[in-house]
C-alpha positions as CSV (number, residue, x, y, z in Angstrom):
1,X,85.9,117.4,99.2
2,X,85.6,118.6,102.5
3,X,87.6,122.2,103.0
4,X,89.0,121.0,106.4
5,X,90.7,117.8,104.6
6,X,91.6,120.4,101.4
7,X,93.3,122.5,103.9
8,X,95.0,119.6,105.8
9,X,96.3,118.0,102.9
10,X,98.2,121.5,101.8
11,X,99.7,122.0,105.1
12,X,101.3,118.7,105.1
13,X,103.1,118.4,101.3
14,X,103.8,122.1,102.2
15,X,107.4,123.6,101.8
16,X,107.4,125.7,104.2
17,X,107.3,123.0,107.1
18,X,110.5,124.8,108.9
19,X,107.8,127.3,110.4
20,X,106.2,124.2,112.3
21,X,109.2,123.3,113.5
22,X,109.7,126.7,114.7
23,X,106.6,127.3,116.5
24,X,105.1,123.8,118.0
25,X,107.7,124.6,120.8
26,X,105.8,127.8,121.5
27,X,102.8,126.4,121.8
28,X,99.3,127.0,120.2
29,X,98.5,130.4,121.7
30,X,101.4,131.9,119.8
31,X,99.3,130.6,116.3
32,X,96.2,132.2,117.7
33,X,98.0,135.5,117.3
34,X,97.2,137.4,114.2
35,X,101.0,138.2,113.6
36,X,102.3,135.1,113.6
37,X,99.4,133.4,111.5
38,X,100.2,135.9,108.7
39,X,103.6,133.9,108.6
40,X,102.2,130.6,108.3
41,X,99.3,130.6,105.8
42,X,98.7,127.8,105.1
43,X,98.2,126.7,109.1
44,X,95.6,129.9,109.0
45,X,93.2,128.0,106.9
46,X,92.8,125.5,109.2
47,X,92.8,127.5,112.4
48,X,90.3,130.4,110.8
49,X,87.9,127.4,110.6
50,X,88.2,126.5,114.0
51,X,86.6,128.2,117.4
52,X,90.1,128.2,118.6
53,X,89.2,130.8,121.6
54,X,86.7,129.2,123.4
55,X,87.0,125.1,122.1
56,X,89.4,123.5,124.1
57,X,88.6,120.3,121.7
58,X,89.9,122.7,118.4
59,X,92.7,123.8,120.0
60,X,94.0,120.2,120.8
61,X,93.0,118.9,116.9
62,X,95.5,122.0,115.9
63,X,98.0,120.4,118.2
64,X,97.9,117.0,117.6
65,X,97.6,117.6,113.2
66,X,100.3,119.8,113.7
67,X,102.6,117.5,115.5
68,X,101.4,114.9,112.8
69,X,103.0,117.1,110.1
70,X,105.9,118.2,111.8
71,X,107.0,114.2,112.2
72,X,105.5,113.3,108.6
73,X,108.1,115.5,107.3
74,X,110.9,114.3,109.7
75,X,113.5,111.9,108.6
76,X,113.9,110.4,105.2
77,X,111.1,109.9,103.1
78,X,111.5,109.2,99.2
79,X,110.5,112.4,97.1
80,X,109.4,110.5,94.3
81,X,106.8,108.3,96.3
82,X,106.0,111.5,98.5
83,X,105.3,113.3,95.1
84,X,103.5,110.2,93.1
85,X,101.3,110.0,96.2
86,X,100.6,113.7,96.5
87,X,99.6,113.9,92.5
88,X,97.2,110.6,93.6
89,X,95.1,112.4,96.1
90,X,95.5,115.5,94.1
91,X,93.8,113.9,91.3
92,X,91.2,111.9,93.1
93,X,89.2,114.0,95.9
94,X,87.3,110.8,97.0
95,X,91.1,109.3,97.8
96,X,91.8,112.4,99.8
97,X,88.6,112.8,101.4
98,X,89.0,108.9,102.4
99,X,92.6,109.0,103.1
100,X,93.3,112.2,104.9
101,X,90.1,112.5,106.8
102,X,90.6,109.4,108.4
103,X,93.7,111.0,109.5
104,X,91.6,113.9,110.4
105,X,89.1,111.6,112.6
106,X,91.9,109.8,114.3
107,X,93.6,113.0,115.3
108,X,90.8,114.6,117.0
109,X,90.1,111.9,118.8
110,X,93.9,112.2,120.5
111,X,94.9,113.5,123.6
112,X,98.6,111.9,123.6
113,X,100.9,113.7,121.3
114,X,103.1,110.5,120.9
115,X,99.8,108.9,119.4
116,X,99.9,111.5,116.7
117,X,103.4,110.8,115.8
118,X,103.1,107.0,115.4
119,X,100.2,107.9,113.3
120,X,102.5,110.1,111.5
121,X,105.3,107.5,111.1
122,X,102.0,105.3,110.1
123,X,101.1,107.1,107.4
124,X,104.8,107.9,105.8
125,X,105.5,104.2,105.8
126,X,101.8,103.9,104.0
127,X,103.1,106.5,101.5
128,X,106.5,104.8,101.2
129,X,104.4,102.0,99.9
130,X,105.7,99.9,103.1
131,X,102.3,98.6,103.8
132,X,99.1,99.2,102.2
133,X,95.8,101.1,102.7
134,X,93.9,98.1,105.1
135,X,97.3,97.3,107.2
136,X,97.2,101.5,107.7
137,X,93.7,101.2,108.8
138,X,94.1,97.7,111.0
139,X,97.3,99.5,112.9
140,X,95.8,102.8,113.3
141,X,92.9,101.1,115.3
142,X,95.7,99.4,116.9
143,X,96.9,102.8,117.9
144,X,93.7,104.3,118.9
145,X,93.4,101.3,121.3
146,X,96.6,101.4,122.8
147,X,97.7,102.6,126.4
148,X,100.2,104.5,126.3
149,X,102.1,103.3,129.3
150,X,101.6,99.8,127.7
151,X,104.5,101.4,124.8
152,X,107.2,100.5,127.3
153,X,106.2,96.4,127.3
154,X,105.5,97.0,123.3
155,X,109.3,98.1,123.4
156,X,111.1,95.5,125.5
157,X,109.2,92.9,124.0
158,X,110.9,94.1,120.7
159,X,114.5,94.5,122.1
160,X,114.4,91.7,124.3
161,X,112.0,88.9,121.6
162,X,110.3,87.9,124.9
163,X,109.1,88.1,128.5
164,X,109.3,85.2,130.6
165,X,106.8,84.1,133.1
166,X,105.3,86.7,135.1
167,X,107.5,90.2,135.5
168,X,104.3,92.3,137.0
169,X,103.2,93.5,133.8
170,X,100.4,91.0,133.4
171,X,97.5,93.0,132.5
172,X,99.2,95.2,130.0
173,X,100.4,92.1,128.7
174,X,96.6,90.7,128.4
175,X,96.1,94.5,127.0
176,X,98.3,94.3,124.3
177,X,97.3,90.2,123.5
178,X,94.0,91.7,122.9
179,X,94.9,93.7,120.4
180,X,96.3,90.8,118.0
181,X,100.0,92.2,118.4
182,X,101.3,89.9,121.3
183,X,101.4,86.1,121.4
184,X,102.2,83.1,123.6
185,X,105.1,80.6,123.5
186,X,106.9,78.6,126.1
187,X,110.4,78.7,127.1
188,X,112.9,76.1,128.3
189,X,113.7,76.5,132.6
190,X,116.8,75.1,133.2
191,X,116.3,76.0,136.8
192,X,112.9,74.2,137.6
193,X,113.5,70.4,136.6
194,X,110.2,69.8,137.7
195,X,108.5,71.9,135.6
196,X,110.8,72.7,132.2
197,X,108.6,74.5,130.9
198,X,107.3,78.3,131.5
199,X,104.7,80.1,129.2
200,X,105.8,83.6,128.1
201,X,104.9,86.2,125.3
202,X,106.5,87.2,122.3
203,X,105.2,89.7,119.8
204,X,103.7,88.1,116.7
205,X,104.2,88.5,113.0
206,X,101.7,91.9,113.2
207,X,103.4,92.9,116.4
208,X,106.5,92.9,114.7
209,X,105.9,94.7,111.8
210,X,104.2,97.5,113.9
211,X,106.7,98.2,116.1
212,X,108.8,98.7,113.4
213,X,106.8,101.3,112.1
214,X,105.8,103.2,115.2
215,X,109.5,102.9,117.2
């Protein structure tokens, strides 16, 4: 197994998560200092390996895998899935290696933070056995191909079911249709007798499911 995915995967079942939580305000110059990596070990690993200094690109990989393990361990997650899967990936280093280092991939390829915690929020409801393995891998390409000023439509669309007619939004909606997560219907106009009819869009069974997850 790769180290880099050995090292991720013991930073994020790790109890002493309270540190991240603690320093990811600071920022990541304050882990670059000796002194404070001493108290978080098993961060070290993963930063020891990286040109931290001098690579902008390593130094936003630390941020964005440490904002995915600060929200993976936020909120309420069963212990006894969290542990079954841990002992899974544990046991089988191709699983890890697969699992993890796809996480790995899709976080260094981030410059958002919030797409590093829907990936997070992703992945927990992939360990909560909420979806499996290929809808993790269909909505994390979702994710990757996602503006994120398009997150605002993704959200009304949920709280409102719909968007009628135009609304100035039209290419983000043709952004998000082309991603398989938005749909057409038509809706009744009581107000145009002439034409009772307007087309409008609605997020579909996958659009649904994914918001879900990542809101």
């Amino acid at each position: 197994m790769d180290k880099l995915t050995n090292d991720f995967e013991k930073s994020l079942f790790n109890d002493s998560i309270d540190i991240i939580e603690d320093y990811t305000e600071i920022g990541i110059d304050s882990f670059i200092e000796e002194g404070i990596l001493k108290e978080i070990p098993f961060v070290k690993s993963i930063v020891s390996m990286l040109k931290i200094g001098k690579n902008i690109h390593d130094r936003n990989l630390l941020k964005q895998t440490l904002t995915f393990i600060k929200e993976f361990n936020s909120g309420n997650i069963s212990k006894d899935k969290l542990i079954a899967y841990k002992s899974t990936i544990e046991n089988n280093p191709q699983k890890c290696e697969e699992e993890l280092g796809r996480v790995l991939i899709l976080l260094n390829s981030y410059v958002d933070r919030e797409k590093s915690i829907m990936l997070a929020r992703l992945y927990k409801s992939y360990v909560m056995q909420e979806i499996n393995w290929h809808e993790f891998c269909e909505f994390s390409e979702i994710i990757n191909r996602l503006f994120i000023e398009d997150l605002r439509i993704l959200k009304y669309l949920q709280e409102q079911k719909k968007i009628k007619g135009s609304q100035g939004d039209d290419f983000r909606l043709e952004r998000l249709y082309s991603l398989g997560i938005v749909g057409n219907s038509y809706f009744a106009d009581f107000n145009n007798l002439k034409d009772n009819f307007i087309e409008g869009r609605v997020l579909n069974s996958i659009g649904k499911k994914f918001c879900n997850i990542i809101f």
